[in-house]
N, C-alpha and C positions, 0 to 999 in steps of 0.2 A: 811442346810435348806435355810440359805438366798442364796446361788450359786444358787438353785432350782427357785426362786422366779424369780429371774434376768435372770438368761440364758434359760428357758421352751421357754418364745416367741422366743427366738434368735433362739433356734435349731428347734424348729416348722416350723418360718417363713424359715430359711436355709432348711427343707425339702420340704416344698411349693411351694415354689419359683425357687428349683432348678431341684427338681422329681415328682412336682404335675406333667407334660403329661405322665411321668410312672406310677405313680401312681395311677392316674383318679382322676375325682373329690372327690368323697367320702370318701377315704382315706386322701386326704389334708384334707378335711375340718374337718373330725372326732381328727384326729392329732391336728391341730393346737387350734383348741376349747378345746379339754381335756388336751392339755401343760400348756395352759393359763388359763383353771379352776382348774389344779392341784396347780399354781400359787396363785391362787385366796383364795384357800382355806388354803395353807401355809401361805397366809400372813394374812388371821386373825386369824391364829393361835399364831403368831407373836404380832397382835395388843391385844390379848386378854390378852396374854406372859406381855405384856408392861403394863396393865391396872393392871394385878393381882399383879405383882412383881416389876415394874419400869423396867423390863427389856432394858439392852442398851446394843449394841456390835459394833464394826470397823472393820470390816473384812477386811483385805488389800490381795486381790485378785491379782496384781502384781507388781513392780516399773513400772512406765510409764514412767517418764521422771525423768532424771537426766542429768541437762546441766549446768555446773557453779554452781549458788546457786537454781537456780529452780529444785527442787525436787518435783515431784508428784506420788504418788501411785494410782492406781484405786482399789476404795474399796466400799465395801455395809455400811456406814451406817446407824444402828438403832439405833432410838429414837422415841417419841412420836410422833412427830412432820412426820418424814416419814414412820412410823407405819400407820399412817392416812392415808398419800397418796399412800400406797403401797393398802390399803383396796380399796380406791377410784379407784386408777387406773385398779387395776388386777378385783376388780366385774364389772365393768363396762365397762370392755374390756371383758371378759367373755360372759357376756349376751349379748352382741354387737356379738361379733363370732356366738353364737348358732342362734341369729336372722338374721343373714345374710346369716344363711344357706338357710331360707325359701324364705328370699325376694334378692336371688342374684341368685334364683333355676334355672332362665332362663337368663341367662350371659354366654358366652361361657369361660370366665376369671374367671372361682371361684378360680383355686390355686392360679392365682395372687395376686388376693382380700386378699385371707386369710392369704398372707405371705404379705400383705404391711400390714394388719392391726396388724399382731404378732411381725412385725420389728416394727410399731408405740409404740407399748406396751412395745417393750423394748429398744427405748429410753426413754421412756416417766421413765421408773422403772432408768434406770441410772442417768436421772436428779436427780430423789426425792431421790436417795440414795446415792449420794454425799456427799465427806467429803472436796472439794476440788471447788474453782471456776474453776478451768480448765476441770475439768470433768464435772461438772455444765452445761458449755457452750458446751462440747460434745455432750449431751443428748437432750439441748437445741437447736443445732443445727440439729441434728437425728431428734426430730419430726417437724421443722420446712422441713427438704425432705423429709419425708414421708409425712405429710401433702400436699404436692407440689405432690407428686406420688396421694394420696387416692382422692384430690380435682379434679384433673384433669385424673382419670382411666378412664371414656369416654372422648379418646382424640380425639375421632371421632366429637363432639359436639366441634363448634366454642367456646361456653360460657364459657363449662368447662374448654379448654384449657387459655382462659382467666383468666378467675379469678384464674385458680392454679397459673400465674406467674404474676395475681396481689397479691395473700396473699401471694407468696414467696419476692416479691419486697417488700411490704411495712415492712414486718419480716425484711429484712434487712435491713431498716432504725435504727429501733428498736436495732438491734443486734450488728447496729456500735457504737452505745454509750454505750452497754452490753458489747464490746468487749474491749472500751474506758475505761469504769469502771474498766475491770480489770487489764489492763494494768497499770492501775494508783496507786490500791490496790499491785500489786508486786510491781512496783517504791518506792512505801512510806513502804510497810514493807519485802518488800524481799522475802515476799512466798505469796501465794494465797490458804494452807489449812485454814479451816474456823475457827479451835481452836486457832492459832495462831496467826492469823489476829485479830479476835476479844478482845481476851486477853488484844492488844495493842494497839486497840480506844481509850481508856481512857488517852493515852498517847498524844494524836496529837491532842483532841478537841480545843485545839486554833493555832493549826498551820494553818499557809494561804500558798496560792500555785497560780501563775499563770497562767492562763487555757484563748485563745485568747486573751489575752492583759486583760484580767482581772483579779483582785486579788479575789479568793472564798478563803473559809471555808475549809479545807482538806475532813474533813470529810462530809461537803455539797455536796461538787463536788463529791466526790464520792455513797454518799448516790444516787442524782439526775442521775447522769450517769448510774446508775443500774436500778434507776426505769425507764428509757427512755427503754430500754430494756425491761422492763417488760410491758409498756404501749404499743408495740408492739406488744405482743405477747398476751396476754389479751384485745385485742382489746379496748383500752381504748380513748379520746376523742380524735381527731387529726389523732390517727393513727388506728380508729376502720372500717376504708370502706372496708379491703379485707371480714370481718366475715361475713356481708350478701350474700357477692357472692358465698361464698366458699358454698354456700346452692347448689353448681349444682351437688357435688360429688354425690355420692349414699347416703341414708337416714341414713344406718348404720354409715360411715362416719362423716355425721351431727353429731350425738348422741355419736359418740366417743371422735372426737376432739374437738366440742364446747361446751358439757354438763358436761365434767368430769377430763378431761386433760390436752390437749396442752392449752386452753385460763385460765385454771389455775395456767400455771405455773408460770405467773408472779406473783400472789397472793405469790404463796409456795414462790417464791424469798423473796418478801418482810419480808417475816414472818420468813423465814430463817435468814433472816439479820438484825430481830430485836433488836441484839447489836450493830449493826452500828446505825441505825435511830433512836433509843433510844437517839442517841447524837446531831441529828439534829432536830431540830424545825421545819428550812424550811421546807426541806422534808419532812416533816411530813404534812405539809401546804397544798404541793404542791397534794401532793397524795389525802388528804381530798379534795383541791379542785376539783381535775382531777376526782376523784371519783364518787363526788355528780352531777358533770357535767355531767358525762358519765350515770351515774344513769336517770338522766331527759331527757337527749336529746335520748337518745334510747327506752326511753318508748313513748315518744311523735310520732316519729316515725314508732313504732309499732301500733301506734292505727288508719293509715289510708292502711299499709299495707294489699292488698289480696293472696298475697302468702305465703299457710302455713306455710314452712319452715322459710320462711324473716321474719314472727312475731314470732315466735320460736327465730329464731335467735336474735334480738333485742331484746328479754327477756334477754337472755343470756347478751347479753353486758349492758344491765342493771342492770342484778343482777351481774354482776362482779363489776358496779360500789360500789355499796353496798360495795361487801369487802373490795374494795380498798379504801372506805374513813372509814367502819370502823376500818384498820388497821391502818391507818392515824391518828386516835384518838386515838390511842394507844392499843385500843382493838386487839391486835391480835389475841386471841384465839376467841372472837367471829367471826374475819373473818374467819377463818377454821371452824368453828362449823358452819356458813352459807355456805361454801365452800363442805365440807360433806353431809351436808340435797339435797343441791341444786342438788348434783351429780346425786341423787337417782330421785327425779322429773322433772328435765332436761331432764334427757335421756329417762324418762318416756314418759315425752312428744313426742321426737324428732318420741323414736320409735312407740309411736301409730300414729304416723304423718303420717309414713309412710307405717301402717299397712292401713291408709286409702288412701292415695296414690295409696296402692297395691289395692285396692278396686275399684278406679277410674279408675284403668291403667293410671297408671301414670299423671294424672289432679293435678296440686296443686295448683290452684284459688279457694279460698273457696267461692266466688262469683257464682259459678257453682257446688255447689255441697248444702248440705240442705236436710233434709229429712228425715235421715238414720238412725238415732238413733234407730230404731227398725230391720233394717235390720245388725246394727252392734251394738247389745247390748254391746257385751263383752269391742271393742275398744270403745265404748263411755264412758261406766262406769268406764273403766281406765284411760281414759285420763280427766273424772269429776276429777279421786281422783288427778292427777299428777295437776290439774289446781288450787283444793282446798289448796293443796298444794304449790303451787305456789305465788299464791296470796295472802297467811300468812291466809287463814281460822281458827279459834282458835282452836287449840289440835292437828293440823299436824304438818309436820316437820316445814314448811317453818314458820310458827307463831312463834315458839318459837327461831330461827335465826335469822329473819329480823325484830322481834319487837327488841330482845337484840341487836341489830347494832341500831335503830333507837333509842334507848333508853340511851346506852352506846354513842353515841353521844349528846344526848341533856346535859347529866349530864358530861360529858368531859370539864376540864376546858383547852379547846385547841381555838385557833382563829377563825376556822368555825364549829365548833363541834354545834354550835345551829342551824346555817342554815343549816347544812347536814343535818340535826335531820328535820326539816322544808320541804326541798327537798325529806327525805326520806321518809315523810308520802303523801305527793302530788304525790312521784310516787308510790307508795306504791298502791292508788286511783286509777291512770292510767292501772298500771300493772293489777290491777282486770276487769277493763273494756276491755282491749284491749284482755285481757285472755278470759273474758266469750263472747265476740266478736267472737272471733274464734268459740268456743264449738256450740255456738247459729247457726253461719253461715252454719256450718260446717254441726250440725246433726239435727237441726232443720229449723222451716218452713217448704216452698215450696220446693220440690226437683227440681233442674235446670238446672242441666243435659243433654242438649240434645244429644248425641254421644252415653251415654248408660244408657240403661234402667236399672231402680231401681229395678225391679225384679233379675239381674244381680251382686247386691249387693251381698256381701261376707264376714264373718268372713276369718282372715288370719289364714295359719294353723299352727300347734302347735309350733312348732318350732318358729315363730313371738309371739307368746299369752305366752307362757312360759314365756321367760324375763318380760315382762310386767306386769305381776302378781306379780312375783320378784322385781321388780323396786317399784311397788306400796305397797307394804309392807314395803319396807325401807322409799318411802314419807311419809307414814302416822306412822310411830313408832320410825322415824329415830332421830326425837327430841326428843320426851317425853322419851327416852331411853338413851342417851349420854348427853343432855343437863346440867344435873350436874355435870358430867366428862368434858365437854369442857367449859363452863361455869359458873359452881358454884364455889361458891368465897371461900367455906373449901375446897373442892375440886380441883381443876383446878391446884392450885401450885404444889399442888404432881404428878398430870398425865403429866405434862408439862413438868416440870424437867427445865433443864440447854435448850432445844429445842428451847424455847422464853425467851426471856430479857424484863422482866417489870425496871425501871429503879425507879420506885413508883408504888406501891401494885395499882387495880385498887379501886379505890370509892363500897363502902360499900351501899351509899345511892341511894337513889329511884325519879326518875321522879314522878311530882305532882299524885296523883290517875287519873284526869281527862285525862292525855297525856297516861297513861298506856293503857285506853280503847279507844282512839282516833284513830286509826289506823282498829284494829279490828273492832269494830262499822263503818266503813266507809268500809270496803271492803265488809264487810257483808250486807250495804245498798247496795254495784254498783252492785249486784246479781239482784235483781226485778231490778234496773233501768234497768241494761243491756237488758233486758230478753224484756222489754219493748220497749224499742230502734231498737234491731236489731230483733226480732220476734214478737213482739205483732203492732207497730207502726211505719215501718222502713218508712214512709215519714219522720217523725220529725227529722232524720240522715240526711236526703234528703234535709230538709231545711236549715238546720245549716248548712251544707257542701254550700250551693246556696251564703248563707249568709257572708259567712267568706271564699268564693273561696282563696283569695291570701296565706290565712293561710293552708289550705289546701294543696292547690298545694307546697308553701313553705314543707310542711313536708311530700307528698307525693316524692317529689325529694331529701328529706333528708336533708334538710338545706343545700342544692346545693354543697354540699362536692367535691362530683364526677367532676363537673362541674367544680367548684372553683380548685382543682388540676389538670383538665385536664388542664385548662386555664394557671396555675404557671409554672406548674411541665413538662406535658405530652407533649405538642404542643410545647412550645419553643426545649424540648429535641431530637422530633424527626423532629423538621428545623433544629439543629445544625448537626443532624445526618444525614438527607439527605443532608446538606452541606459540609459535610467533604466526604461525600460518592462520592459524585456528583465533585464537586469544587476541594477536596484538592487531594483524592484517586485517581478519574477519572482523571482529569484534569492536576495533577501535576506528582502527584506521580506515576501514571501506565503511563501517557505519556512520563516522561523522564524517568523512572524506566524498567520495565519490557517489555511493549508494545513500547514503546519506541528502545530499543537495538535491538528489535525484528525487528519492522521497520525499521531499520538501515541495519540488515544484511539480511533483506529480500530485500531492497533496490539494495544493492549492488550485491545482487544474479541474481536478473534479468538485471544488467547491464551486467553482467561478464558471462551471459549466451549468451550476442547477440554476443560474441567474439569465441563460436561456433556455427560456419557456417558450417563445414562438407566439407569444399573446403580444401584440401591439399597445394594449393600454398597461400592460407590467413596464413594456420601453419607456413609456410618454410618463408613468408615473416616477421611476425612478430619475427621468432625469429633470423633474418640475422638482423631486425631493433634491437635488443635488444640486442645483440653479437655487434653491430657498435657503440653503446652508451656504451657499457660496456667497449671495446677496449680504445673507445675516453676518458673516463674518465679515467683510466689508462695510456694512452698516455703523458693525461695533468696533472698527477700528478705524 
């Protein structure tokens, strides 16, 4: 069953990709959607297998490497922990397939499409079912190329091909100090499977090591080097600018890689390795601080945003801050128990986004669109529930994830465990406004539109509405249903098992009564305000924006990130580049290299051609000259 789980996308995407023009379209797409929902449906059979019985297995699928002491096997393992993310990854690539049958209907590339999204799905299934850092960083590398294929599949489009080899560049920042980490985990213990390694943490907690001329903590440096990696890939503060661009792939795309998957797997990292960072403090620091950062400055962001997608996305990298500072607090299970909910109204989002998209042809300025909530009952009413959802409304998924991370942080007796708790209810406020911002812009007021008429409006068809429906049942039941399994405190140690390393049981006790309702009571006021703001009175947007221009434009340019690395990073890189191109290549190296020897013996070719003339006695005299000199030198020696 788990071979079935793991290899369905692989052999899907291998017939799509290599026999979709045989094929036709319909036959890829049929294939590769029922591989990856047979997938789907194996693996909660799987998670269900693990809830009822503790089910666990190691399947070692074959020896991979055997060189000296590095031994690796590739294997599926199960546990709780990738039970979860086999659920997550395989539904939500599923309904991502079937919906991109409808909104990819007019692409001349569907078998492409469908074998990069089934090759995504199965790296994405070999990361989370890793028993090994080296297989790990396999997986991890697989959806960082496919991401780089799916982001940039219109490579006809200058943008797209942009930003796929800006979120492949900035991954690779990320993936050298992922790659660092594990080079330094085999050095100090000789293997890189993860029962073995773990085992013998407890062994090196006061060993020091030097790392550029400085003395760390073994286990610091190594904890720190992994999450470098993981802040790549989770778009976290610093290294989070490719995740708004990569909004140019197709919308499917959106909703697979940024609501459910690839920007989670630095999370699954972290939580994976909750017996290492169990030993480090720092680390644990760092993460809570990167977290809470990443949590405020992405929502801030989001709230002056007009491109659907780019506010979408900025959610995302906000609520990944979330997990990352409440794994930081030691909560680990509540980041996956927010990592799970999230999956379900994320991609809820992404894809009614796109089902309105499909509605606009293609428009995704919510500034230009308004109106439509009547000509698109069905996408508006889903993307209400994915927003209630979202913004922790009380009794959907997202409230009972994102209060327990805000809550599980204030009562954390960690270093910033109170101002995360603090940060988390301020964006918690943000996150609802810049959420009901969208909804409001989007299908309410004036319709503004000019290119196409609102009579032209459109429900998307089945195949788009299907997932959607689906999606929206897991936002609204996905807490109230698992939340005692992933976070209740008789519960949660038994479904967890040996998967997470609490190091101390978590706290029993309860944030004040008045912090419990503080969060809730506030998201549920920015509802009327918003509503008032952007549909009932949008001058008073109009004057605050007049009044606070710097702040504005500040966060419309994204706290000048782009700007600021063009300036470090980008422009000194490509003077060096056109001066080694220009100066050392040209100049040096092709002039006395290649083009050089060329003009040498092209040189001498046209001298040594004016020595034919065509005249017979020029022949007969040079070579009586050349017989007289060759005598004489003979003579004289």
């Amino acid at each position: 069953m788990e071979y079935l789980i793991l290899f369905l996308p692989l052999i899907g995407s291998i017939i799509s990709g290599f026999f979709g023009k045989t094929l036709g379209d319909k036959v890829s797409q049929v294939i590769t959607c029922l591989f990856v929902s047979i997938s789907a449906l194996l693996s909660l059979f799987i998670f269900f297998k693990v809830i009822s019985s503790g089910y666990e297995n190691n399947a070692i699928i074959a020896a991979w490497i055997n060189s000296g002491s590095l031994n690796v096997n590739w294997s599926i393992k199960i546990d709780a922990l990738s039970a979860v993310m086999l659920v997550v990854v395989t539904l939500v690539s599923s309904l991502v397939h079937i919906y991109s049958v409808g909104y990819m209907s007019h692409d001349p590339h569907k078998p492409r499409f469908m074998a990069y999204l089934s090759l995504f799905t199965f790296a994405m299934l070999t990361l989370v079912t890793s028993d090994n850092f080296l297989q790990l960083f396999f997986g991890w590398e697989g959806v960082g190329l496919c991401s780089y294929f799916l982001i940039g599949f219109w490579y006809k489009k200058e943008t797209a091909n942009a930003a796929a080899i800006k979120a492949f560049i900035v991954n690779r920042v990320g993936d050298f100090g992922f790659a660092l980490g594990i080079f330094l985990i085999f050095y100090i213990f000789g293997t890189v499977n993860y029962d073995e390694v773990f085992s013998k943490i407890p062994e090196i907690i006061d060993q020091k090591i030097n790392f550029l001329s400085f003395k760390f903590n073994t286990v610091d440096l190594i904890c720190l080097l992994l999450f470098i990696g993981a802040m790549g890939k989770s778009a976290q503060f610093l290294l989070h600018t490719w995740l708004p661009d990569a909004m140019e792939g197709p919308t499917p795309v959106s909703a697979l890689i940024h609501a459910a998957t690839m920007v989670t797997a630095g999370v699954f990292l972290v939580v994976r390795c909750s017996p290492i960072y169990e030993y480090s403090e720092l680390a644990l620091s760092v993460i809570t601080l990167v977290g809470m950062t990443t949590a405020f400055f992405a929502a801030t962001v989001a709230l002056v945003q007009t491109d659907i997608k780019k506010i979408i996305a900025y959610s995302t990298c906000s609520q990944l801050g979330y997990m990352f500072f409440a794994a930081g607090v030691g909560a680990y299970n509540v980041a996956m128990f927010h990592l799970f909910t999230h999956a379900f109204f994320k991609a809820l989002l992404f894809l009614g986004s796109g089902s309105v998209i499909h509605s606009f042809k293609d428009e995704q300025d919510v500034t230009k669109m308004g109106g439509v909530f009547k000509k698109l009952p069905y996408t508006y009413a889903l993307m209400v529930i994915g927003t209630l959802a979202l913004t922790g409304f009380p009794f959907l998924s997202g409230f009972y994830s994102k209060d327990a991370i805000i809550e599980f942080a204030y009562i954390s007796d960690t270093k910033f465990g109170i101002y995360a708790a603090g940060i988390g209810v301020l964006t918690a406020v943000m996150t609802s406004i810049y959420s009901w911002r969208l909804i409001f812009k989007t299908f309410h007021g004036d319709y503004k539109n000019k290119d196409i008429s609102i009579d032209a409006m459109h429900e998307s068809p089945l195949s788009m509405m299907l997932p959607l429906v689906l999606l929206a049942i897991g936002a609204v039941l996905s807490g109230f249903l698992f939340k005692d399994l992933f976070i209740g405190h008789e519960t949660m140690y038994n479904f967890w098992g040996e998967s997470i390393k609490f190091l101390e049981p978590l706290g029993k006790e309860h944030p004040p009564t008045w912090f419990l309702f503080l969060t809730p009571t506030l998201v549920v006021l920015t509802i009327p305000l918003s509503y008032y703001l952007f549909v009932k009175n949008t001058k008073v947007v109009d004057e605050i924006v007049s009044i606070n221009k710097p702040v504005y434009i500040f966060l419309q340019k994204k706290w000048y990130f782009d700007e600021l690395y063009d300036q470090i990073f980008i422009r000194p890189s490509k003077s060096i580049g056109i001066f080694l191109w220009k100066k050392i290549d040209g100049s040096i190296i092709d002039k006395f290299g290649p083009d050089g020897v060329s003009n040498l013996i092209k040189g001498f070719s046209f001298k040594a051609v004016k020595f034919q003339s065509g005249y017979i006695y020029q022949y007969a005299f040079i070579m009586l000259l050349g017989f007289s000199i060759l005598l004489t030198l003979l003579i004289v020696n």
